[in-house]
Steps between C-alpha positions, in 0.01 A plus 500: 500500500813694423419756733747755363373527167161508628578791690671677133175391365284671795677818477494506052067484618576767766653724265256419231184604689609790731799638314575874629171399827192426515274836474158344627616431836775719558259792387257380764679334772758684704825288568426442867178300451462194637263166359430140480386305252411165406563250158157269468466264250147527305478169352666133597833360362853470620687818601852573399721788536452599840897536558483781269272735705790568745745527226305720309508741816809492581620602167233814491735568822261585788443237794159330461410238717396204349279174694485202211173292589568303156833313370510425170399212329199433754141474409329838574134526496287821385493752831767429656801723586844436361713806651399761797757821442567778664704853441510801343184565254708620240703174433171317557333631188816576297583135514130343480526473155785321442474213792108433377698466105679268618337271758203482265680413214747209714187359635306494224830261347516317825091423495511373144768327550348340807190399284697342220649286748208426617308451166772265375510292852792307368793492798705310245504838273601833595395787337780826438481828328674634164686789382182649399481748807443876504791690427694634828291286694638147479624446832211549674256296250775220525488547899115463517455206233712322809282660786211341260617142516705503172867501414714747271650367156788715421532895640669572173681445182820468677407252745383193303535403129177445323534419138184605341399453130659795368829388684488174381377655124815710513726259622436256255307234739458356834818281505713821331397755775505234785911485337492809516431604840671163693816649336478830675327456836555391822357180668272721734268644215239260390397480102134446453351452122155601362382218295191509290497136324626126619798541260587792730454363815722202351727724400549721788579164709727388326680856486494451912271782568444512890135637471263396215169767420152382324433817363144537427421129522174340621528299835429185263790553288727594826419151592618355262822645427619505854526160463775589252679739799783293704370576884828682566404778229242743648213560312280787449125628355457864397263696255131550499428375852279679741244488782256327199713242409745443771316208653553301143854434577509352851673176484640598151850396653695816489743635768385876454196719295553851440294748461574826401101600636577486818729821439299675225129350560479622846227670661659768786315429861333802565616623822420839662689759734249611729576821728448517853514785713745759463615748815788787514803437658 
């Protein structure tokens, strides 16, 4: 995880939430009093984003101590404790909100993930996320999709080509936008094609595409026009599949499956800050 822009996307949730301070606690706590607290998970799954609840207290600016009992991307069981802290009550509360946002959220990505996996039970496939993330928080949905098992397709637009039907509409065909890019990029960037149709697939090899998609084909038809895929071109499966169907396409012969539900299906893990007693300084 690019911890730097993590920590510009911390503070943005900081700001956000507390703004000019948080009146519930300062209004009842004085500055000098002192707490613990605990993080508990209430249900089983796999916890992720436990490197954020130091970060997030740091940026808030007041020294917290922090004892991580859970690292991400292990199993975690309902009951059990994920973080002990300790500091100023204050900062306790005022950042509560924001680390629960988040580790529920990443570990609610990193468990599904972890059970499409699972559910697919294919080692020859692995599964990776889309573009369809929530906005501002891609890096850490990308981050747990990986702490679930999975594997990221591209961050971005600007670090992959993907030449989807309205690209290849526009351009005038596969073959003309393949041109079209090959003539303007460098050997680094890959140039996958969504295909919808044998004459695609067909046509995208021939144009040299390094990564070939089945868009919203059935595992029966991915058989069969794999066997139309040279084994040096990657191949791909996206569009429609999900913890009901998922299962259908082991052994279907492609190098990857993505799933944009493991970003935007996700259940959060419900997990709990729990106080514990607070004294005076």
């Amino acid at each position: 995880m690019n911890i730097l822009k993590a920590r510009e996307l911390v503070k943005n949730f900081l700001i956000e939430d507390i703004n000019t301070g948080d009146l519930s606690s300062e209004l009842v706590f004085d500055e000098n009093m002192y707490g613990k607290g605990v993080f508990i998970t209430k249900d089983n799954g796999i916890i992720c984003g436990t490197r954020l609840i130091s970060l997030t207290y740091e940026i808030f600016g007041d020294d917290i101590s922090v004892n991580l009992l859970k690292k991400d991307g292990e199993k975690i069981e309902k009951g059990e404790k994920i973080a002990e802290v300790s500091g100023k009550i204050r900062t306790l509360l005022s950042c509560e909100r924001i680390i629960l946002n988040i580790l529920q959220h990443m570990s609610g990505i990193a468990s599904y993930t972890k059970k499409a996996v699972e559910l697919l039970d294919d080692s020859a496939i692995r599964i990776c996320d889309t573009r369809k993330t929530t906005p501002g928080m891609r890096l850490f949905e990308k981050y747990a999709v990986i702490c679930g098992g999975g594997f990221n397709h591209r961050i971005g637009l600007y670090d992959g080509v993907m030449l989807k039907d309205n690209h290849i509409a526009f351009a005038g065909g596969i073959t003309k936008a393949v041109e079209l890019v090959r003539s303007k990029v460098g050997h680094m960037v890959k140039i996958e094609v969504e295909t919808e149709s044998k004459e695609q697939v067909l046509e995208a090899v021939k144009a040299g595409a390094d990564v070939i998609m089945f868009d919203n084909r059935t595992p029966e038809e991915i058989k069969e026009l794999s066997k139309l895929v040279p084994k040096h071109i990657i191949t791909e499966a996206s569009g429609g599949i999900d913890f009901n169907n998922i299962n259908d396409f082991k052994g279907c012969g492609v190098n990857y499956i993505s799933m944009g539900a493991l970003t935007h299906s996700a259940i959060p893990l419900d997990i709990s800050f729990n106080s514990m007693e607070g004294n005076k300084l």
